[in-house]
C-alpha positions as CSV (number, residue, x, y, z in Angstrom):
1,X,78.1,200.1,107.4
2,X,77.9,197.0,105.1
3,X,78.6,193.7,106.3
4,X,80.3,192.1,103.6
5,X,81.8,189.3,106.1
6,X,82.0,186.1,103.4
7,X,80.0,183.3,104.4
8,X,82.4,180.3,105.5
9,X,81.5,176.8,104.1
10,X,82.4,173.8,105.0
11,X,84.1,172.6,101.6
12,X,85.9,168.7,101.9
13,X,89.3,169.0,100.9
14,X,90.9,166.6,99.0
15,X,92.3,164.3,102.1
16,X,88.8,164.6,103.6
17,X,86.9,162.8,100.7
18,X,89.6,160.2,100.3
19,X,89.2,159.3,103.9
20,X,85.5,157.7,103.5
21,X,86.7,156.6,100.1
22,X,89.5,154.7,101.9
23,X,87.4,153.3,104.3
24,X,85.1,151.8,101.9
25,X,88.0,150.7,99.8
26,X,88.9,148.5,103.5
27,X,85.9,147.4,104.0
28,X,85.5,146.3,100.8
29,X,88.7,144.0,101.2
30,X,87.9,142.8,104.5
31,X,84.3,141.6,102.9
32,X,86.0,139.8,99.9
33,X,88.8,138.4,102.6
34,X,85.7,136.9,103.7
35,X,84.1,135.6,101.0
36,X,87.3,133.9,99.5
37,X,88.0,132.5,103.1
38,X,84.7,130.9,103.6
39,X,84.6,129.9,99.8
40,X,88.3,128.0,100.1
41,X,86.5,126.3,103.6
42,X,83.5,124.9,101.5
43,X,86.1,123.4,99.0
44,X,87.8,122.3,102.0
45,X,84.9,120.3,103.5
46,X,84.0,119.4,100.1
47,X,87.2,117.3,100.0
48,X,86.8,116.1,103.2
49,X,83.1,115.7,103.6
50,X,82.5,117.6,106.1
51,X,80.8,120.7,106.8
52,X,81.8,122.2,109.8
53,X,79.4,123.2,112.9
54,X,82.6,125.0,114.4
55,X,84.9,126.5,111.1
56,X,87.6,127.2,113.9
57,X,88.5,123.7,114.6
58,X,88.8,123.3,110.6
59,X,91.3,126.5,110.3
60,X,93.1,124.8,113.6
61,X,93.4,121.8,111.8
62,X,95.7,123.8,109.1
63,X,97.6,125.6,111.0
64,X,101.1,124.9,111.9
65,X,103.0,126.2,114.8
66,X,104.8,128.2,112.5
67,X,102.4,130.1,111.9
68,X,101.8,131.3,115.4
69,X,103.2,134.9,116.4
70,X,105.6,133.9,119.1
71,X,103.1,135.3,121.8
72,X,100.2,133.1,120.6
73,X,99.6,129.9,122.4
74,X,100.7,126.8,120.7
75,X,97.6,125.6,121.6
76,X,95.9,127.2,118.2
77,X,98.2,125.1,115.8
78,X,96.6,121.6,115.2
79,X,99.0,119.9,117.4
80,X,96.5,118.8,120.3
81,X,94.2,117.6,117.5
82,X,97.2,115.7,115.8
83,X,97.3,114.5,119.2
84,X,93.3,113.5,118.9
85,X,93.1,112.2,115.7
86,X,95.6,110.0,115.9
87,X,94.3,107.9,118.6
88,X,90.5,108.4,117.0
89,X,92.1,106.9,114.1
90,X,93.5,104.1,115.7
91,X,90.2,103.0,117.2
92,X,88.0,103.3,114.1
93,X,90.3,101.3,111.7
94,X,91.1,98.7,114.6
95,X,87.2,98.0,114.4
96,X,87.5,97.9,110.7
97,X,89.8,95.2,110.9
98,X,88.0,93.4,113.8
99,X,85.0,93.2,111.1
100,X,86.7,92.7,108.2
101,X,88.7,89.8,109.1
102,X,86.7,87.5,111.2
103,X,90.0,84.8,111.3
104,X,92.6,86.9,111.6
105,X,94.6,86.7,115.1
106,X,95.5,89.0,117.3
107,X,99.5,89.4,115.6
108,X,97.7,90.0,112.3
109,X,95.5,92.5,113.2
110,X,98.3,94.1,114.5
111,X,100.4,94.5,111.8
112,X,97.9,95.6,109.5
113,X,96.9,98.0,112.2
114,X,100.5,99.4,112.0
115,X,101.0,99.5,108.4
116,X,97.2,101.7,108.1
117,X,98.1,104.5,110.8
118,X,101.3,105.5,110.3
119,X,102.5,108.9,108.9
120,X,103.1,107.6,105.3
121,X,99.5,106.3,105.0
122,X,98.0,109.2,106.6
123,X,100.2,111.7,104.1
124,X,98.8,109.2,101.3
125,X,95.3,110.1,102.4
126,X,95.8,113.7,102.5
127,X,97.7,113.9,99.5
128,X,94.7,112.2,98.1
129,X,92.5,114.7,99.0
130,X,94.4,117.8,98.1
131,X,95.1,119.2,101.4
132,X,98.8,119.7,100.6
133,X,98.2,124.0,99.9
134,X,95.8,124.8,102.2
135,X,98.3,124.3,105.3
136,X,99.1,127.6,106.5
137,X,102.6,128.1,107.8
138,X,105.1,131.0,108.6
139,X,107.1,133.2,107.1
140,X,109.6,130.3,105.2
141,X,110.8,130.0,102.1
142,X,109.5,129.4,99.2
143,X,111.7,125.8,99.2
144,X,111.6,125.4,102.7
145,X,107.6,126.0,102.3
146,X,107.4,123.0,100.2
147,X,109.6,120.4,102.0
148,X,107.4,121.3,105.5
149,X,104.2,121.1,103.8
150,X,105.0,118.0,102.7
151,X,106.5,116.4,106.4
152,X,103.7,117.5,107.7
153,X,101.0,116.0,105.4
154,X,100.3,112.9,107.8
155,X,100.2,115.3,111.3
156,X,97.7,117.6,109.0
157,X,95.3,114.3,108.5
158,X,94.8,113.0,112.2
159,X,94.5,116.9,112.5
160,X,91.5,116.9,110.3
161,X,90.3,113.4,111.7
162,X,90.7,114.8,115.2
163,X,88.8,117.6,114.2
164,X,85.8,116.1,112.2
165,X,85.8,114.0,115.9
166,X,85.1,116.7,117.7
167,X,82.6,118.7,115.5
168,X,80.1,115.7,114.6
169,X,81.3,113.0,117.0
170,X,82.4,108.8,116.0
171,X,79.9,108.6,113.6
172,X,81.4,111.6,111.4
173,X,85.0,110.8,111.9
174,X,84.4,107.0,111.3
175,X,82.5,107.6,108.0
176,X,85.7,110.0,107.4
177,X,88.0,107.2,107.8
178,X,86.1,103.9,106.1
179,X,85.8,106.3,103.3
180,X,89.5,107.0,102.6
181,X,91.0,103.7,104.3
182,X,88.3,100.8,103.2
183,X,90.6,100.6,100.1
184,X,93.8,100.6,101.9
185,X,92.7,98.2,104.7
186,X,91.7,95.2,101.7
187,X,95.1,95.5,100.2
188,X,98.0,96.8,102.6
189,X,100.6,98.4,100.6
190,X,103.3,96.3,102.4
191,X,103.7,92.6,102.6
192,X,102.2,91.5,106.0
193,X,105.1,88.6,107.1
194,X,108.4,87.8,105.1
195,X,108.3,85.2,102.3
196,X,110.4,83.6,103.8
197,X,108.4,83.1,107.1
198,X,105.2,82.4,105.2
199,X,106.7,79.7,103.5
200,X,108.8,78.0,106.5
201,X,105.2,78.5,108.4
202,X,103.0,76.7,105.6
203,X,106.0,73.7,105.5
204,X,105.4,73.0,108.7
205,X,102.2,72.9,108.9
206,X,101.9,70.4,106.1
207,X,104.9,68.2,108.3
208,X,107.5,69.3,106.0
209,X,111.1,69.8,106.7
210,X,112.8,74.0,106.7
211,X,112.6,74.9,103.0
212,X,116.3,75.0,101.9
213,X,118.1,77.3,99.7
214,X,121.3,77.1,97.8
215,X,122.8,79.5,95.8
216,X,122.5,78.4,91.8
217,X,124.4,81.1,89.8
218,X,126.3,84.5,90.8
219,X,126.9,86.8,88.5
220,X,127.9,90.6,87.3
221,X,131.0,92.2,89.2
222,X,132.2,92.0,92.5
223,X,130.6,95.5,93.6
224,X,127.5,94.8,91.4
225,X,126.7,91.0,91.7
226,X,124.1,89.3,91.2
227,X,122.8,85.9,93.0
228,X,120.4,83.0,91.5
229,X,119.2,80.7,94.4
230,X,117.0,78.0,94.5
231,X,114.5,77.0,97.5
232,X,114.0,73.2,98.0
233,X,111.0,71.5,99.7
234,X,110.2,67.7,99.1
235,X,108.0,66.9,96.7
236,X,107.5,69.7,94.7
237,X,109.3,71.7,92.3
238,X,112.3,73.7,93.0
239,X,111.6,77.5,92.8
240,X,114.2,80.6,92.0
241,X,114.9,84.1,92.4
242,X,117.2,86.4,91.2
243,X,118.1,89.4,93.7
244,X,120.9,92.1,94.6
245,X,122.2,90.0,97.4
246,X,121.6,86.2,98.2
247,X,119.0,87.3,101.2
248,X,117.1,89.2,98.5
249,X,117.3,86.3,95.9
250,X,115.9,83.7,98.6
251,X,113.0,86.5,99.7
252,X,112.4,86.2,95.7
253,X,112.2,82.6,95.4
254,X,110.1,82.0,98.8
255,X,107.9,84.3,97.0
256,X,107.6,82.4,93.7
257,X,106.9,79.4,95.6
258,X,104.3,81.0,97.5
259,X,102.5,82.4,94.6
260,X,102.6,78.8,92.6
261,X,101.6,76.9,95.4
262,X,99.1,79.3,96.4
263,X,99.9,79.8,99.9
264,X,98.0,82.7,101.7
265,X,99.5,85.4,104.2
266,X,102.9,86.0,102.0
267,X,101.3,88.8,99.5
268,X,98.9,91.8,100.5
269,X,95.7,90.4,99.2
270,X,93.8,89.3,103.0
């Protein structure tokens, strides 16, 4: 008797040939996911030059608690180094100051101080250097995406500053900081004192009497007006300013007086 039983091979069906393909089609993804993610850190650290020892603390850095799966500790959003930078970034610009202005006083310093660390000058920075899309946040909208991004820009930049601090030390953070606040620091957005206070200040000091101010001219209507006043000081020429309301108009007018008579400590040149 003939044995005719067929040989049985083992022939890959159609689901078995697409499961390697599948696989390399995944790890194909997952290698790319890579290569973008380290590429869009280098342009990252480009920005803020940079390069990170530890890439974690830089994606920390970007991540807001929104992010976070509820299970997650908060702890991995870049709220401790918020927390960090901020008082790294009061240190290094306080010694800025302390070198940069040999004569200023103590009340100076700290005003100017004030005016370079808070949130809007930090966003400024950030905004500066682009950072605005690479924070990485939850599932919002699209609108809602924008508006936190954007209140959030000055938390992101002691973030990063806290961040740089603990990767390559003072050093790295302080070269961070002279880099994108040197320019800020020599002209302060904001005026240090009120005009008005500069100018009683400089009066006095040259034994003058309180600079006076009387109102010259109102005009426009009565929900729109509009006030000309005049600031008196002996011996020199009366000064005006025109302004909304007759606090404004004097501010204006202290102002013009300061710049004429070239009085320091009223604009924001140091």
């Amino acid at each position: 008797m003939n044995d005719e039983t067929p040989v049985i091979r083992d022939t890959p069906t159609q689901g078995d040939s697409a499961q390697p393909d599948a696989g390399r089609e995944a790890a194909t993804k997952k290698k790319r996911s890579k290569v973008s993610a380290k590429a869009a850190a280098a342009a990252i650290e480009a920005r803020i030059g940079h390069k990170f020892g530890d890439p974690n603390l830089l994606t920390t850095a970007f991540t807001h608690v929104s992010a976070l799966k509820p299970a997650r500790n908060r702890a991995e959003s870049y709220q401790r180094l918020e927390f960090l930078g901020d008082h790294v970034l009061g240190l290094i610009v306080s010694d800025m100051l302390y070198r940069a202005f040999p004569n200023a006083d103590e009340g100076e310093l700290s005003k100017r101080l004030a005016d370079l660390v808070r949130k809007e000058s930090c966003a400024d920075v950030a905004k500066s250097l682009g950072l605005v899309d690479d924070i990485k946040l939850g599932q919002v909208g699209a609108s809602a995406s924008a508006r936190l991004r954007k209140s959030v820009l000055g938390d992101i930049c002691e973030a990063v500053i806290g961040a740089v601090f603990l990767d390559g030390g003072y050093s790295a953070a302080a070269q961070f900081v002279e880099r994108n606040w040197t320019e800020r620091m020599r002209k302060p957005r904001r005026p240090l004192r009120d005009a008005k206070t500069v100018l009683q200040e400089w009066a006095q000091s040259k034994g003058m009497p309180t600079p006076v101010y009387r109102e010259v001219e109102r005009t426009g209507p009565h929900h729109d007006p509009q006030f000309r006043v005049a600031v008196d000081l002996p011996g020199l020429d009366p000064a005006e300013g025109v302004g909304g309301s007759k606090r404004a108009a004097e501010k204006v007018a202290a102002s013009v007086m300061i710049a004429r008579e070239g009085v320091g400590g009223g604009s924001n040149d140091s």
